[in-house]
N, C-alpha and C positions, 0 to 999 in steps of 0.2 A: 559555829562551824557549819559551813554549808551540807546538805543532806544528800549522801549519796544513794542514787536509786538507779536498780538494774532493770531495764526491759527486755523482757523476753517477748518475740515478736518476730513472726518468719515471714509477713507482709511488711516489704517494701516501705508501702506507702502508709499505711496504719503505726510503722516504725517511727519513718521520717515525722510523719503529724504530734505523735505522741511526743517524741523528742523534745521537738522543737518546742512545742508550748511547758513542758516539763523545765528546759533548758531558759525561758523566755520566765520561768517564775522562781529563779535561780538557782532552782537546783543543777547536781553534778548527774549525766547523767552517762549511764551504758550501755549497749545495744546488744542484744546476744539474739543470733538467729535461729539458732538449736539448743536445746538439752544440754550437746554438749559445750555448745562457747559460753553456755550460763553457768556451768560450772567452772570452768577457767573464771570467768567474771567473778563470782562470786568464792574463788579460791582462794585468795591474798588478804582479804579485807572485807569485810560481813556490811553488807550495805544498809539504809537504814529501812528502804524497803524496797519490795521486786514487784514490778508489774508483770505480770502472768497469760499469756496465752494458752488457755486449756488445750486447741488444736495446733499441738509441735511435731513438725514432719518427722523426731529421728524419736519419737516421746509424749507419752500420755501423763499431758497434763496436771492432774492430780497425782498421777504417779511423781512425777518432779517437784509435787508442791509435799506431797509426802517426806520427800527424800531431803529437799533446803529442811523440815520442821524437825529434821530427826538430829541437824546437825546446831540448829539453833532458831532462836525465837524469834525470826525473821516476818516482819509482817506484809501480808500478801495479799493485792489488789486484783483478783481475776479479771480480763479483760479475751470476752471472745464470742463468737457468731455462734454458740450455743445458747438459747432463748428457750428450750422445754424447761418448763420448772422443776424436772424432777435433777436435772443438771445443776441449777443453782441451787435446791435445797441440799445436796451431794455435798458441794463444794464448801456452803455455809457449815454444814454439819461436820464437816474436816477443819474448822478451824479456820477456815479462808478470813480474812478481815474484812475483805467487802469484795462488790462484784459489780461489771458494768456488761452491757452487751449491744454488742456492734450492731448498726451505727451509733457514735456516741457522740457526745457535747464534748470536745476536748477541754472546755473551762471547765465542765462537771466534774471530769477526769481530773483536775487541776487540784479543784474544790476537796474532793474526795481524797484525793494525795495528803492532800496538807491537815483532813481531818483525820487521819488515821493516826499520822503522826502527832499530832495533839495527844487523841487518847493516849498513847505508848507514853510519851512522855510527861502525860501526867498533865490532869486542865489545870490550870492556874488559880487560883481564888477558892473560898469556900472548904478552907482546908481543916475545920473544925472536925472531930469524930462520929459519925453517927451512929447510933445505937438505933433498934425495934427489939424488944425483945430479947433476946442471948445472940443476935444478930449486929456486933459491931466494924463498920467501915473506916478505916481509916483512909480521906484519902490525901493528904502527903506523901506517906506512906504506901501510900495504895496496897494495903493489906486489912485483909478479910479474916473475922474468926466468927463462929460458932459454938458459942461456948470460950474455954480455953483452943479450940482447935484450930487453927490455922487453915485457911481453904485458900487451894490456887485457883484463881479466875484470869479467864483471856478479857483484852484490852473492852470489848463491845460487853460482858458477860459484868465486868467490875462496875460499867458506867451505867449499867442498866441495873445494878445493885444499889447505885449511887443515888439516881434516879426515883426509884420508890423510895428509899430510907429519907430521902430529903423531903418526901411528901407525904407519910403514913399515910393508908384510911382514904388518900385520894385516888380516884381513879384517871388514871394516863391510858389515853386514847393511843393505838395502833399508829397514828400518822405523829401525833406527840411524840412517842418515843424512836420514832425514824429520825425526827429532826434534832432532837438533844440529845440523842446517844451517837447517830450516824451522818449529823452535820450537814445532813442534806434530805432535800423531799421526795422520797421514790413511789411515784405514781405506780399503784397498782403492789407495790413489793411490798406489804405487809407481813407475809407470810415469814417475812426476813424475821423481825419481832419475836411472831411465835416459835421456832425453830433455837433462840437465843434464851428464849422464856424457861424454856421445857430444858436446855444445857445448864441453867441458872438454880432451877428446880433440882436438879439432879445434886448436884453439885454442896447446895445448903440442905443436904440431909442431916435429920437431928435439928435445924432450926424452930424456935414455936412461933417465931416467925413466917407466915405465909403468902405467898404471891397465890393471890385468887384469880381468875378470870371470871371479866362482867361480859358475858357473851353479848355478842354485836358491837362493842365498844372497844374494849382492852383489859387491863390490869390493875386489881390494887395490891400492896403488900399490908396485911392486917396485923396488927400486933396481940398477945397473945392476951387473952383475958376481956 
């Protein structure tokens, strides 16, 4: 079944472009110019994900991405002419699924659509269990325990789980895990990594399993003992 996806997007032309090449890689798409025709849009049928304009004339941004997350586990592409980093670590630290900022590559945008929805639905191959420690992944399943415990992980937080367990004791570079966790190479956005590392960290409390950082490099996950 083809993938429906909402754009929110109050330019015009950034509308039309996004569309167009979203609709040209076949996906279903919709246009919503405000806050509020994104909720009409988004009221009948739960899309499989929403393109996002932080700056919305009737609506702030994060406010509305807050508001789609409260009613479901909608995965969300920020797209917009806010470039300070303290914006994009904001946005990533709210759960956002990824982020682009204007001007952009519409094939990137493309790229970037079609990886997100990957992760969601789960990478194909390599569906064996992994274990480190009291640290086991399932990912068929795509569930996490620690211990007997059960941990919920977002889509980027599971794959970057995925990620070290598949490799103990090795160390994965900052640009490494952009391109197998985030499907794509983002010159300079490193900081995405860290900001994911530190949510992943959190999250496997109680594990004796740990994610180390090799400063200047990246990350390994150590097994206990």
């Amino acid at each position: 079944m083809t993938a429906r996806i909402v754009v929110i997007e109050d330019d015009p032309s950034v509308a039309e472009l996004v569309t167009l090449y979203l609709r040209n890689a076949d996906f279903i798409v919709e246009h919503a110019r405000t806050a509020s025709e994104a909720r009409k849009a988004m009221g009948d049928v739960k899309p499989a994900l929403v393109v996002l304009d932080l700056g919305l004339p009737d609506a702030d941004g994060l406010e509305l991405f807050r508001e789609i997350r409260s009613h479901a586990d909608t995965p969300v592409l920020a797209l917009t002419a806010r470039a300070e980093d303290v914006q994009k670590i904001e946005a990533l630290e709210q759960g956002m699924d990824d982020y682009l900022t204007k001007p952009f590559n519409p094939k990137e945008l493309v790229a970037r659509v079609r990886a997100v929805l990957r992760r969601v639905a789960g990478m194909p191959g390599g569906g064996r269990t992994l274990e480190v420690g009291n640290v086991r992944v399932d990912p068929a399943r795509h569930e996490v325990f620690v211990a007997e415990r059960a941990v919920t992980l977002r889509a980027k937080e599971f794959e970057l789980l995925e990620a070290f367990c598949r490799q103990p004791g090795i160390v994965l570079t900052r640009d490494r895990l952009l391109e197998d966790v985030w499907g794509f190479a983002y010159p300079g956005e490193t900081r995405t990594v860290d900001v994911h590392v530190k949510q992943l960290r959190d999250k496997l409390s109680g594990a004796d399993a740990k994610i180390e950082t090799v400063w200047g490099v990246g990350y390994k996950l150590v097994a206990p003992g």
